[in-house]
PATIMAR-970749 format. One record per residue (C-alpha): residue number from 1; x, y, z; residue in one letter. Coordinates in nm, 2 decimals. Layout:
! residues N
@num=NUM, c1=X, c2=Y, c3=Z, residu=A;
...
! end
This chain:
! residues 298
@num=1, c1=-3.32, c2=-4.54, c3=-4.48, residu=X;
@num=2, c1=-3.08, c2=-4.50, c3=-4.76, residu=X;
@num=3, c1=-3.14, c2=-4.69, c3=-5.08, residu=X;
@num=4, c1=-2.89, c2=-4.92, c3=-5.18, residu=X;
@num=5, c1=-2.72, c2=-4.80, c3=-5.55, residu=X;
@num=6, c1=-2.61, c2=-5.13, c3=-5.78, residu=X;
@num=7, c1=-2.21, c2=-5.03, c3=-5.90, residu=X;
@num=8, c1=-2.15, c2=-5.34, c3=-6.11, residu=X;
@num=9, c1=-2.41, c2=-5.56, c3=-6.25, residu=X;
@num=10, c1=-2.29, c2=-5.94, c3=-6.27, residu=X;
@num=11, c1=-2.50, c2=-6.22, c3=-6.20, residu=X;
@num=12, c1=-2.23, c2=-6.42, c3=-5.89, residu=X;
@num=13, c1=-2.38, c2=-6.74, c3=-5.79, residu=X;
@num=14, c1=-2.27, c2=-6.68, c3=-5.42, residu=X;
@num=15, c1=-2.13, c2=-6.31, c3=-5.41, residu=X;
@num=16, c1=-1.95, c2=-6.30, c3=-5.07, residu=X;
@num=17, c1=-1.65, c2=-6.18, c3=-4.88, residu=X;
@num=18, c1=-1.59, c2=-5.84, c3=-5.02, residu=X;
@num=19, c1=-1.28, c2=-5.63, c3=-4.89, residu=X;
@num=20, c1=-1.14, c2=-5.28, c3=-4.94, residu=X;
@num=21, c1=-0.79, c2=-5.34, c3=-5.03, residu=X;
@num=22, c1=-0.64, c2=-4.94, c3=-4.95, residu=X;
@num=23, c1=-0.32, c2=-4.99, c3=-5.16, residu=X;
@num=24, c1=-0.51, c2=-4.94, c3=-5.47, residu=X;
@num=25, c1=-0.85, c2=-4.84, c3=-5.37, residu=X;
@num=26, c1=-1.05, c2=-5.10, c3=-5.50, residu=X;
@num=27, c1=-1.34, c2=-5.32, c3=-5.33, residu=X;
@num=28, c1=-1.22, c2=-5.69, c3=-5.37, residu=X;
@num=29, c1=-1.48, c2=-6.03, c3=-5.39, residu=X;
@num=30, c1=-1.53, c2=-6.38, c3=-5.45, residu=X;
@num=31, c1=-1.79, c2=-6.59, c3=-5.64, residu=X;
@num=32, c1=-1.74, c2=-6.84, c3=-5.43, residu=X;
@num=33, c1=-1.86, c2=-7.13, c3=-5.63, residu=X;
@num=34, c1=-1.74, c2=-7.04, c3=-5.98, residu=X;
@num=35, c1=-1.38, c2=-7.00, c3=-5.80, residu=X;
@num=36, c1=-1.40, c2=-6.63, c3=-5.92, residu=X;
@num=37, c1=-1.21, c2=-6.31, c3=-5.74, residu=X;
@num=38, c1=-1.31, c2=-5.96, c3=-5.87, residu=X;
@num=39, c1=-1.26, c2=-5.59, c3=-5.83, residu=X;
@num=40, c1=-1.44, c2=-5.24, c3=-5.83, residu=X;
@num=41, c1=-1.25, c2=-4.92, c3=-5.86, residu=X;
@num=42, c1=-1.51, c2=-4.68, c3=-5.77, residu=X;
@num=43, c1=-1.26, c2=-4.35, c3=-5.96, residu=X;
@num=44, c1=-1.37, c2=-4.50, c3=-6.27, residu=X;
@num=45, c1=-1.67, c2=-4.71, c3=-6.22, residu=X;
@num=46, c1=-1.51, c2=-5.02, c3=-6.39, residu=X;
@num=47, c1=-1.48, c2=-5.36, c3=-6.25, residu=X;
@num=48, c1=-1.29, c2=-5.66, c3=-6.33, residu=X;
@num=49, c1=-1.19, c2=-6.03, c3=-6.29, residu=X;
@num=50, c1=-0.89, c2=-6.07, c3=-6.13, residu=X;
@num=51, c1=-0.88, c2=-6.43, c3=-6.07, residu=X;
@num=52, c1=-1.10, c2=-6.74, c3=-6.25, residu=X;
@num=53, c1=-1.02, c2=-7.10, c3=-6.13, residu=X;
@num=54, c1=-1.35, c2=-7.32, c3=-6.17, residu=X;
@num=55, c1=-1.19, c2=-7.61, c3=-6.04, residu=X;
@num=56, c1=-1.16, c2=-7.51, c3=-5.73, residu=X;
@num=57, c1=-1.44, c2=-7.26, c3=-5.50, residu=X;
@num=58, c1=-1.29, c2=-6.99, c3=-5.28, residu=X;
@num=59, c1=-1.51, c2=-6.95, c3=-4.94, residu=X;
@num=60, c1=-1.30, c2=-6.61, c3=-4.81, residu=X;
@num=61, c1=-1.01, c2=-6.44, c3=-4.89, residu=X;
@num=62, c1=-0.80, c2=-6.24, c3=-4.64, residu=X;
@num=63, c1=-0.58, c2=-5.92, c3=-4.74, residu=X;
@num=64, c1=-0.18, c2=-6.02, c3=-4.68, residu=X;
@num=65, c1=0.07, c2=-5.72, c3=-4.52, residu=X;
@num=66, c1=0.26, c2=-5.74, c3=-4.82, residu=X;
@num=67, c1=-0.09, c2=-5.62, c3=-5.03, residu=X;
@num=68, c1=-0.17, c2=-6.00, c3=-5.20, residu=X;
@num=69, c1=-0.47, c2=-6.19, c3=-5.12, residu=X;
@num=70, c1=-0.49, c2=-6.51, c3=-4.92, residu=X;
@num=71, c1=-0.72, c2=-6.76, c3=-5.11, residu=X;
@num=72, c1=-0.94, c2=-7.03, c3=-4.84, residu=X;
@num=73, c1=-1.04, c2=-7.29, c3=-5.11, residu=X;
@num=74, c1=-1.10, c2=-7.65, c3=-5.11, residu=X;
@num=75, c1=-1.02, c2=-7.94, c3=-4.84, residu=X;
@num=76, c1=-0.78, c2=-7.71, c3=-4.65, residu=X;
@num=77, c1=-0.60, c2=-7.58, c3=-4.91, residu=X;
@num=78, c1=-0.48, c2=-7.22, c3=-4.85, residu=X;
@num=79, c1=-0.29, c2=-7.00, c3=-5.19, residu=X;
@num=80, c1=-0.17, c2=-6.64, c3=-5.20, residu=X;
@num=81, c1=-0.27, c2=-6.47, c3=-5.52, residu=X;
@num=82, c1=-0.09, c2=-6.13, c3=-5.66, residu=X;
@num=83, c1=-0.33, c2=-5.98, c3=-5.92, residu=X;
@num=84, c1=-0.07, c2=-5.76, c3=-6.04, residu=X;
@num=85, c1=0.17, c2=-6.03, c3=-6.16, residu=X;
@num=86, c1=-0.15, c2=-6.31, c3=-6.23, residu=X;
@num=87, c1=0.10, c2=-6.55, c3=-5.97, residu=X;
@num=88, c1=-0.05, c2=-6.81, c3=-5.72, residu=X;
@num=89, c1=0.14, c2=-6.98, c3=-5.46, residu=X;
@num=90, c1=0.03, c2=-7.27, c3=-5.22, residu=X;
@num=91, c1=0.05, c2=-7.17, c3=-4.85, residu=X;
@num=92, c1=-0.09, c2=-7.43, c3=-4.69, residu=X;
@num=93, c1=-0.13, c2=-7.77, c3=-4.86, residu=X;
@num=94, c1=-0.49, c2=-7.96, c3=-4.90, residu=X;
@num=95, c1=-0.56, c2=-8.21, c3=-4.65, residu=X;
@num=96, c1=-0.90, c2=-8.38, c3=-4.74, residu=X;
@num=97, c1=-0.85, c2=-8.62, c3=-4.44, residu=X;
@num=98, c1=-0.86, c2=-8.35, c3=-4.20, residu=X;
@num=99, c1=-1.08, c2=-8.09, c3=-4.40, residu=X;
@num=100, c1=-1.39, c2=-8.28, c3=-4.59, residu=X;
@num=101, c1=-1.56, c2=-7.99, c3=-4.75, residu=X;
@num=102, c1=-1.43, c2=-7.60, c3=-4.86, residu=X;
@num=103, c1=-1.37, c2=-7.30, c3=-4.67, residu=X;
@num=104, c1=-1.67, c2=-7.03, c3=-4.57, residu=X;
@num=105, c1=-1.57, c2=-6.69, c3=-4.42, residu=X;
@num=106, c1=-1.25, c2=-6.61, c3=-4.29, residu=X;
@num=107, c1=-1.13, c2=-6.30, c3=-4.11, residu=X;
@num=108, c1=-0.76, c2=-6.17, c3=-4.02, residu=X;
@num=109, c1=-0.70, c2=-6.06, c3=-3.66, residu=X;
@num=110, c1=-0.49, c2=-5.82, c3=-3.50, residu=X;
@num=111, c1=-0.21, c2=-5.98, c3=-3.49, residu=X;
@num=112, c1=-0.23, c2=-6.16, c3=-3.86, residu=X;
@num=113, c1=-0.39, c2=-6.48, c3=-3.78, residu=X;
@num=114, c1=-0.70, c2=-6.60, c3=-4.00, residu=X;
@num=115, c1=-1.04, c2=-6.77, c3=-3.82, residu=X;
@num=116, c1=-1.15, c2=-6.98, c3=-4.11, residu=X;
@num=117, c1=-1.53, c2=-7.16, c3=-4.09, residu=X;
@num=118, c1=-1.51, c2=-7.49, c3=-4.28, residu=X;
@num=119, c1=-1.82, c2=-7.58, c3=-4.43, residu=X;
@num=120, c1=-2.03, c2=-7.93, c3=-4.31, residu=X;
@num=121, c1=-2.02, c2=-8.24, c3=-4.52, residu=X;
@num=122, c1=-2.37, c2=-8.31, c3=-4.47, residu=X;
@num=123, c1=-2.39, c2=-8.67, c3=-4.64, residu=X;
@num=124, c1=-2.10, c2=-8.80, c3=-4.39, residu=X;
@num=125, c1=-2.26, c2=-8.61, c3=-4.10, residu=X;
@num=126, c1=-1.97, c2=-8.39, c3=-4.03, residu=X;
@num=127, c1=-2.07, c2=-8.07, c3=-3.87, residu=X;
@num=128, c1=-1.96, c2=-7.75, c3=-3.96, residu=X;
@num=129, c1=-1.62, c2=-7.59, c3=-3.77, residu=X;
@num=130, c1=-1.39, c2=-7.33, c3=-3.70, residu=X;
@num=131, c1=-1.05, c2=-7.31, c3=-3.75, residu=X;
@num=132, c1=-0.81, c2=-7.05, c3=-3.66, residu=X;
@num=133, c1=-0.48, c2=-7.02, c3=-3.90, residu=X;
@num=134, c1=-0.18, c2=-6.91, c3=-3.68, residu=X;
@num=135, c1=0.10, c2=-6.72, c3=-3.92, residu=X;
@num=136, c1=0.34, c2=-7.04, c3=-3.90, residu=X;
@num=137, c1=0.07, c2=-7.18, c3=-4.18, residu=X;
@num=138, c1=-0.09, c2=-7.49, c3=-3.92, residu=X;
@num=139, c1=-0.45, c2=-7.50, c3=-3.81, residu=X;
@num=140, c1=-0.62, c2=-7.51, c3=-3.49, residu=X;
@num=141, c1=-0.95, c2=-7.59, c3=-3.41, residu=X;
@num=142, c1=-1.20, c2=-7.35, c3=-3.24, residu=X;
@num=143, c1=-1.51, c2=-7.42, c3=-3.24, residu=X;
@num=144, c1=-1.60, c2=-7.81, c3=-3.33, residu=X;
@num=145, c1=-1.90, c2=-7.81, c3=-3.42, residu=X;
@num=146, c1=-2.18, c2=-7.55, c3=-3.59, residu=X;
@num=147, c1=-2.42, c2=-7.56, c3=-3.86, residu=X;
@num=148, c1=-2.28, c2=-7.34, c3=-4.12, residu=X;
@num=149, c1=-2.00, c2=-7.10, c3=-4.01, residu=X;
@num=150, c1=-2.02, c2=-6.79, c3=-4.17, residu=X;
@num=151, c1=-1.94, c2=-6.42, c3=-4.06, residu=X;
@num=152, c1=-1.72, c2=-6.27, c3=-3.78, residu=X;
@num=153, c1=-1.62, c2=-5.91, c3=-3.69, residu=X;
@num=154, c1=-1.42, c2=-5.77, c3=-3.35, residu=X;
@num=155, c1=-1.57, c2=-5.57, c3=-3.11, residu=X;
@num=156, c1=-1.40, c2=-5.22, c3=-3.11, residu=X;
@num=157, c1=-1.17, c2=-5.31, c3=-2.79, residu=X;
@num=158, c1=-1.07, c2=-5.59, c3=-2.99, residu=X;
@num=159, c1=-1.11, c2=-5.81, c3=-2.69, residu=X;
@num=160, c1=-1.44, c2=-6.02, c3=-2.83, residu=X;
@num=161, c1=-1.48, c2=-6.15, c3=-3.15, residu=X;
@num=162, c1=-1.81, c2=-6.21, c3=-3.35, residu=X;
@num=163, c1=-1.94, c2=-6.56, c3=-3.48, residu=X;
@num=164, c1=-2.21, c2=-6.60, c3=-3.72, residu=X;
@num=165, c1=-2.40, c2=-6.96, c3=-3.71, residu=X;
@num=166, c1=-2.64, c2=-6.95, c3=-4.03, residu=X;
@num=167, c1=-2.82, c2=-7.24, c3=-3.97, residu=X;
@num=168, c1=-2.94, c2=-7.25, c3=-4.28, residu=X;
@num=169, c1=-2.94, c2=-7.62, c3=-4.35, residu=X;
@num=170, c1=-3.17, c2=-7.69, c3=-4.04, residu=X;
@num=171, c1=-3.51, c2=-7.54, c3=-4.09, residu=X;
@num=172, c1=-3.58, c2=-7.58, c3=-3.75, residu=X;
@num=173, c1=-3.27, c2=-7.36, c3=-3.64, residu=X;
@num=174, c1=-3.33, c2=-6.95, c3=-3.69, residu=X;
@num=175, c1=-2.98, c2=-6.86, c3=-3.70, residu=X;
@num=176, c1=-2.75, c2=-6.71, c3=-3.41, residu=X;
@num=177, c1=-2.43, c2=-6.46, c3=-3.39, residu=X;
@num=178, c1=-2.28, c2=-6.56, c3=-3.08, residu=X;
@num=179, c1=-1.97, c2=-6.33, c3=-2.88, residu=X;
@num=180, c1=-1.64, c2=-6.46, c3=-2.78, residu=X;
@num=181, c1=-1.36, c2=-6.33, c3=-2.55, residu=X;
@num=182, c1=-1.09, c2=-6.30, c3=-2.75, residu=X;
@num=183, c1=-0.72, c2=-6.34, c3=-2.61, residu=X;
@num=184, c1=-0.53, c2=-6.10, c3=-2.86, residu=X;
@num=185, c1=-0.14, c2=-6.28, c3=-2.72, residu=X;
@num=186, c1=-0.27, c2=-6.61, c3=-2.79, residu=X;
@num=187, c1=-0.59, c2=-6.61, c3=-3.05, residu=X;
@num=188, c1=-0.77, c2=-6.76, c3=-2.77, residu=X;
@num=189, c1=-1.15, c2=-6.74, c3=-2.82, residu=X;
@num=190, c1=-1.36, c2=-6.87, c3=-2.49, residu=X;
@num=191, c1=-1.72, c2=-6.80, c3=-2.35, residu=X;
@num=192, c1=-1.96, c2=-6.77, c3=-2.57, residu=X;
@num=193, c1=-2.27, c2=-6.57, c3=-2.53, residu=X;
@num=194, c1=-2.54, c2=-6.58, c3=-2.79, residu=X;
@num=195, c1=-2.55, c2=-6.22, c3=-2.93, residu=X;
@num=196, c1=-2.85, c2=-6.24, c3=-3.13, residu=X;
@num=197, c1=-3.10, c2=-6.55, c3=-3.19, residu=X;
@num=198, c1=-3.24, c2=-6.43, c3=-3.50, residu=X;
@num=199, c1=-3.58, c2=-6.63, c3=-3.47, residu=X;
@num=200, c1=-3.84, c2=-6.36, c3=-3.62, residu=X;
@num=201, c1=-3.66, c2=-6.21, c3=-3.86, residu=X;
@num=202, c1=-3.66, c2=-6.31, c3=-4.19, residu=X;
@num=203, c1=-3.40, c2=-6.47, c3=-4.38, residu=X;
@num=204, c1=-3.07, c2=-6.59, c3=-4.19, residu=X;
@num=205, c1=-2.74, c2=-6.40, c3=-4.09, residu=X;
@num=206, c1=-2.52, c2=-6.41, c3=-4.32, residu=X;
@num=207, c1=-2.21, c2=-6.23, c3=-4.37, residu=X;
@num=208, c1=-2.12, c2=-5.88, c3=-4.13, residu=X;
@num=209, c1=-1.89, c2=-5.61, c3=-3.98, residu=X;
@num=210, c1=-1.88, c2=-5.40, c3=-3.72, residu=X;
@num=211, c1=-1.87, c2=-5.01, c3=-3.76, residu=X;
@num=212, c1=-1.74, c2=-4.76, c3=-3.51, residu=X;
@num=213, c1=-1.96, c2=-4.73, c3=-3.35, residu=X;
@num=214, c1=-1.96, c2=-5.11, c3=-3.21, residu=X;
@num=215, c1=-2.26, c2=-5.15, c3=-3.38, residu=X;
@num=216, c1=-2.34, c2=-5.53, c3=-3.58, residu=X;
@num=217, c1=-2.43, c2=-5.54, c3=-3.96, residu=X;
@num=218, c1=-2.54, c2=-5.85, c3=-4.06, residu=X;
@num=219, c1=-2.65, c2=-5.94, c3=-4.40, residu=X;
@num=220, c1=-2.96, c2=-6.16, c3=-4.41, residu=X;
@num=221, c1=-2.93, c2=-6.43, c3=-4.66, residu=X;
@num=222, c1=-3.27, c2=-6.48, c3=-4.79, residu=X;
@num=223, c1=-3.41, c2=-6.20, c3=-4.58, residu=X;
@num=224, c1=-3.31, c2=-5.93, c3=-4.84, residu=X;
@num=225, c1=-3.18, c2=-5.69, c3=-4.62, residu=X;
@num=226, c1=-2.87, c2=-5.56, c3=-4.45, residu=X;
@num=227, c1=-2.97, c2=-5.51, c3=-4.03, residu=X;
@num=228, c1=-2.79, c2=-5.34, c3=-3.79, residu=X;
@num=229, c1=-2.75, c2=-5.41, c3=-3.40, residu=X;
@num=230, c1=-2.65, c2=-5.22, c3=-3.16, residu=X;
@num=231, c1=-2.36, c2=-5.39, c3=-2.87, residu=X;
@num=232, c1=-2.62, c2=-5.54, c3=-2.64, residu=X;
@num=233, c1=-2.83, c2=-5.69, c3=-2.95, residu=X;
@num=234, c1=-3.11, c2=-5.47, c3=-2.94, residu=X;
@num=235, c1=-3.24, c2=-5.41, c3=-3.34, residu=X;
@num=236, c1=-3.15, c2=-5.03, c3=-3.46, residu=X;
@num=237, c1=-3.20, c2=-5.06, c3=-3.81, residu=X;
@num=238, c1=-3.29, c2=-5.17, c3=-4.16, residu=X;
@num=239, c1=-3.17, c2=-5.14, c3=-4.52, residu=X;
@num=240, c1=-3.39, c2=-5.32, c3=-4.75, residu=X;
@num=241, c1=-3.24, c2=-5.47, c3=-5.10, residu=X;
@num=242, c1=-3.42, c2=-5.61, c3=-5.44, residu=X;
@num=243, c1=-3.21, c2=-5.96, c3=-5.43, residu=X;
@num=244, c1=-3.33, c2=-6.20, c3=-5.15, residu=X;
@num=245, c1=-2.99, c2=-6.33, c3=-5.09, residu=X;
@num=246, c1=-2.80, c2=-6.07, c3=-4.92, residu=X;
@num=247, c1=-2.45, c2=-6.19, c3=-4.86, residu=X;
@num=248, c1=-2.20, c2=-6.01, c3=-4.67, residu=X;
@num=249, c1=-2.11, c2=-5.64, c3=-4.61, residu=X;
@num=250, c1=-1.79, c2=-5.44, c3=-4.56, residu=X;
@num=251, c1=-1.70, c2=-5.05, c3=-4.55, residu=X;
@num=252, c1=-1.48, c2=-4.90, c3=-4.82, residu=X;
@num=253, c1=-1.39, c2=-4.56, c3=-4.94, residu=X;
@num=254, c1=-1.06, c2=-4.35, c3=-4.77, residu=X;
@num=255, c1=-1.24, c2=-4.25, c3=-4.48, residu=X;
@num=256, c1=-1.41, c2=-4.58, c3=-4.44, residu=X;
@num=257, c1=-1.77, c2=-4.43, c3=-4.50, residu=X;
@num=258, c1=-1.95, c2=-4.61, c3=-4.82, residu=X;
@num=259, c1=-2.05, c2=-4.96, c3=-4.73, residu=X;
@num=260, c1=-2.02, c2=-5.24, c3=-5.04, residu=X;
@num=261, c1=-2.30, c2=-5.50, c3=-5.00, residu=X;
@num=262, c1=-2.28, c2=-5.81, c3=-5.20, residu=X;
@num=263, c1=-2.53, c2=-6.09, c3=-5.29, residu=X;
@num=264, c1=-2.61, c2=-6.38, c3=-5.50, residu=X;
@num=265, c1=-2.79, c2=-6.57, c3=-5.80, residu=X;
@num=266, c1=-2.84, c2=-6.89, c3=-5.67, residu=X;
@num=267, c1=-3.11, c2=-7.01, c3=-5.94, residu=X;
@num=268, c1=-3.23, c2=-6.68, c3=-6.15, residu=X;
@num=269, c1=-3.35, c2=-6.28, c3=-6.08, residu=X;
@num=270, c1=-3.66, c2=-6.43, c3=-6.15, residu=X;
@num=271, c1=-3.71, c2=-6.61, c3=-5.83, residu=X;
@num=272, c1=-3.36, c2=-6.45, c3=-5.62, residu=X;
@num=273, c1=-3.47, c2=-6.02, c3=-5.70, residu=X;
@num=274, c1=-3.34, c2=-5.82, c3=-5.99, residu=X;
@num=275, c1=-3.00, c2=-5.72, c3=-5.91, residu=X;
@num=276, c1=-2.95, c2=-6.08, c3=-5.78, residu=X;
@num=277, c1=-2.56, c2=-6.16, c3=-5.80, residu=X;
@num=278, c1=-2.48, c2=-5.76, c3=-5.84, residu=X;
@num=279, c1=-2.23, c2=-5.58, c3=-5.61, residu=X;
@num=280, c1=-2.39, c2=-5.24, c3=-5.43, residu=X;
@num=281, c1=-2.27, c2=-4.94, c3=-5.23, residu=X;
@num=282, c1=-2.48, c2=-4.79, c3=-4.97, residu=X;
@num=283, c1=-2.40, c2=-4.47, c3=-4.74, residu=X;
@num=284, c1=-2.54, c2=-4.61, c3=-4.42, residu=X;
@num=285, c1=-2.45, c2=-4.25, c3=-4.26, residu=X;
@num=286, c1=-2.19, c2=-4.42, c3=-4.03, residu=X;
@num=287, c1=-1.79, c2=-4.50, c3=-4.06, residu=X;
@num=288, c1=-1.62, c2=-4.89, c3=-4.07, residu=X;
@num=289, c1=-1.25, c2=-4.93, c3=-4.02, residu=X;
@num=290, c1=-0.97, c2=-5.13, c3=-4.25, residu=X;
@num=291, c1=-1.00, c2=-5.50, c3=-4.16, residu=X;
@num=292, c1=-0.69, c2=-5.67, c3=-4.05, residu=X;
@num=293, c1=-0.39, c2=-5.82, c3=-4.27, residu=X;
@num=294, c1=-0.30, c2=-6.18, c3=-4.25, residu=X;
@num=295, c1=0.07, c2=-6.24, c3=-4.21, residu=X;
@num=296, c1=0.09, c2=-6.61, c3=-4.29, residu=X;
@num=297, c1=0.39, c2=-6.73, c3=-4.46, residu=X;
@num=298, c1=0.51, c2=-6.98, c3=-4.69, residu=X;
! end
């Protein structure tokens, strides 16, 4: 298998949610507890911080039609940031009484909605959820309860969607990706299957996308690897990585064909793998496809 290549060497707590944004060819992601948003422009192997706000964590980020990016932060709250002009805006307003902890994933669909997983408060005993953010700026909710929502990713047909359940906070649950129909009109998702119980495998899914092919990478948080599924579940292969928390994955490049890996520091590369916290690029000798723009407005 292909051996993953580190392309910028930071130590993220939580490296997640990385996006290639085509308007200026960079890779875009988040330290999601250190409220961070960076970039990679791969034509001159340079990276930057775009975005620094350690008040407040960012769980996801979507890409807007317009090129900005749509912050998911704290307790609901929702901002679009410009890195050009260094503005932020609020989109959607916190609302602690309906959202007790931060955002965790998100993904843009088709037709510029955003599923956003909402993590658990643990200590009141809320459970994890899923929301869905339709482009008016209000919330519905999807799913009611999970462990700890994390990745999604549409089927090629675009008529199921992908949900990752982590699990991570119950040792006694391995971790699932279930299937949805998806209703593409309404941003209806109904009957789910389980896609993959991930009991055996090391580690638990994490972030993923899907690649031409209809094939499943997920990223294996503590598993140190990046797997890849084929459509009926069925294990087709493995790309192993030196930091044990593998985060998410996305493909980049102009023809969609280097993958960008990210994963996180949690304690120290002592006891997380050197590299720990460092973006990487992999050829994975397949194609992705540009994710979908939100279109929520102000």
């Amino acid at each position: 298998m292909p051996q993953p290549e580190r392309v910028v060497d930071i130590e993220c707590e939580t490296g997640e949610g990385p996006l290639w944004h085509p308007d200026d060819g960079r890779i875009y992601w988040c330290d999601i507890p250190r409220g961070r948003v960076y970039r990679y422009d791969p034509s001159d192997d340079d990276h930057e911080l775009v975005y620094d706000d350690d008040t407040e964590r960012i769980g996801g980020f979507t890409i807007q039609r317009d090129g900005s990016l749509l912050l998911f932060q704290e307790a609901g709250a929702v901002r679009e940031l410009d890195p050009e002009r260094e503005t932020v805006e609020t989109v959607v307003e916190p609302d602690p009484d309906r959202f007790r902890e931060r955002f965790n994933d998100v993904i843009a669909d088709p037709e510029g909605r955003v599923f956003a997983g909402v993590m658990p408060d643990t200590e009141a005993g809320v459970p994890g959820q899923l929301y869905r953010l339709d482009t008016d700026g209000t919330f519905e909710l999807v799913r009611e309860s999970c462990v700890l929502p994390n990745g999604m990713g549409f089927t090629p047909d675009r008529l199921q969607l992908y949900f990752t359940d982590t699990c991570e906070v119950d040792p006694d649950e391995p971790g699932y990706i279930y299937r949805y129909d998806y209703d593409r009109a309404s941003g209806a998702i109904s009957d789910p299957e389980v896609f993959l119980d991930a009991g055996g495998i090391e580690g638990y899914p994490d972030g993923m996308t899907v690649d031409e092919e209809g094939y499943v990478w997920s990223a294996f948080w503590d598993g140190g690897a990046l797997r890849r599924f084929a459509p009926d579940g069925t294990p087709d292969a493995v790309v192993e990585f030196d930091p044990r928390k593998v985060s998410s994955v996305t493909f980049g490049g102009p023809s969609y064909d280097t993958a960008y890996v990210t994963t996180a520091c949690v304690e120290t590369r002592e006891t997380e793998g050197a590299g720990a916290g460092s973006l990487y690029r992999v050829d994975l000798g397949v194609t992705g496809h540009p994710e979908f723009r939100s279109a929520v407005t102000l």
